[in-house]
C-alpha positions, 0 to 999 in steps of 0.5 A: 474510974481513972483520973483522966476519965473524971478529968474528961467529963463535961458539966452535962456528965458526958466524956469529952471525946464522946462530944467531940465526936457529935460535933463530928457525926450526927450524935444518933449515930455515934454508940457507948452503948455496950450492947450496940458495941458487942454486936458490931465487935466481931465477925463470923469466927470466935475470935471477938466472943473469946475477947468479951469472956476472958479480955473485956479491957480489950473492949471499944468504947465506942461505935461510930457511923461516918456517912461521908469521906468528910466524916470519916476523915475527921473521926479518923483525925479526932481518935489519933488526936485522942490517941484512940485505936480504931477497928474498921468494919461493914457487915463483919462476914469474913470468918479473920477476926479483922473486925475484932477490937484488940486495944480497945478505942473505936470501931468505925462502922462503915455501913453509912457510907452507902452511896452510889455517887455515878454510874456511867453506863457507857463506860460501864463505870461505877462510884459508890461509897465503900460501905454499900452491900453487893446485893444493893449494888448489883440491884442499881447496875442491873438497871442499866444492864451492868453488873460487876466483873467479880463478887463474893459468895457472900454478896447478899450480906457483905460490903464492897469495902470488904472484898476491896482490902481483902485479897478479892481472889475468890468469888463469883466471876474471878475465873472468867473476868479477873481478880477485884484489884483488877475490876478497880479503877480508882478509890478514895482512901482516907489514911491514919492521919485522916487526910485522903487521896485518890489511889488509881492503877498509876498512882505514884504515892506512897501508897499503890492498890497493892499495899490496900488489896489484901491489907485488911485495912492497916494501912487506914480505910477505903472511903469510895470505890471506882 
């Protein structure tokens, strides 16, 4: 062990960041366990079982469960105040390794934040936590008559968040209604920082919808989708 790891250690034997963050999130929600790590520490390509074979340093430590726009910004904020890198995931269905740790640190795990905040039937609106899947939200619009303009192939195992930072070029309903930069009215995005702002079509930021669109998530984590 490093010493900076035994200087970490709290009298009840558990690392400092590891109770700092159950300060954070409910502590049932926040993961050393290595089993619970690998299975949230890749995607549908090889990419993350290359990495537990031959690269185990590049391993997370941790998994993390935000269920709000709050929590998530104050995890966000506690892994740079400790200088720990962070891989954002849901469901981890593309085939891109962008759910694959490659410097260790944190994987923030969005499926929580699963919400759906309104739905405004006349304006055929909706708001929902990024972290929802597209099988559960197009069950709730079904409802009122709604569906979304565009979804992936993938919708019965994937999350909005996903199809958000990805290009959302091809899916179901793209030919017909447009691409999913253009279904998005507006979303909450919580940067590196951990302080968020609301990005819509207009804004005039430093960040637009076509610096998140497509990136993966580099530039910090979708929290709610409008």
């Amino acid at each position: 062990m490093k010493m900076n790891e035994v200087e970490e250690k709290q009298e009840n034997g558990k690392p400092k960041f590891t109770k700092e963050l159950e300060e954070l999130v409910p502590p049932a929600h926040v993961s050393t366990d290595m089993y619970d790590i690998e299975a949230t520490s890749g995607d549908l390509s090889l990419l993350s079982k290359y990495h537990y074979k031959f690269k185990q340093e590049y391993q997370a430590t941790h998994v993390v469960r935000p269920g709000t726009t709050e929590e998530l910004s104050n995890v966000i904020k506690k892994c740079r105040e400790h200088s720990k890198s962070m891989t954002i995931r849901a469901a981890g269905s593309s085939c891109y390794s962008a759910s694959t740790p490659t410097n260790g640190g944190v994987i923030i795990d969005m499926r929580r934040m699963d919400k759906i905040y309104e739905i405004d039937a006349n304006n055929k609106t909706v708001r929902c936590g990024a972290g929802i899947s597209w099988l559960r939200l197009i069950e709730a619009l079904l409802e009122y008559g709604l569906g979304p303009k565009c979804y992936p192939t993938s919708y019965k195992s994937s999350c909005v968040g996903g199809f958000v930072v990805t290009s959302g070029k091809v899916g179901i309903g793209v030919l017909k209604n447009g691409i999913m930069k253009d279904a998005i009215k507006s979303l909450v995005f919580v940067k590196p920082d951990g302080s968020d702002e609301t990005i819509t079509k207009n804004s005039q930021g430093d960040l637009s919808l076509d610096d998140i669109i497509g990136s993966y998530g580099i530039f910090g984590a979708v929290a709610e989708v409008e």
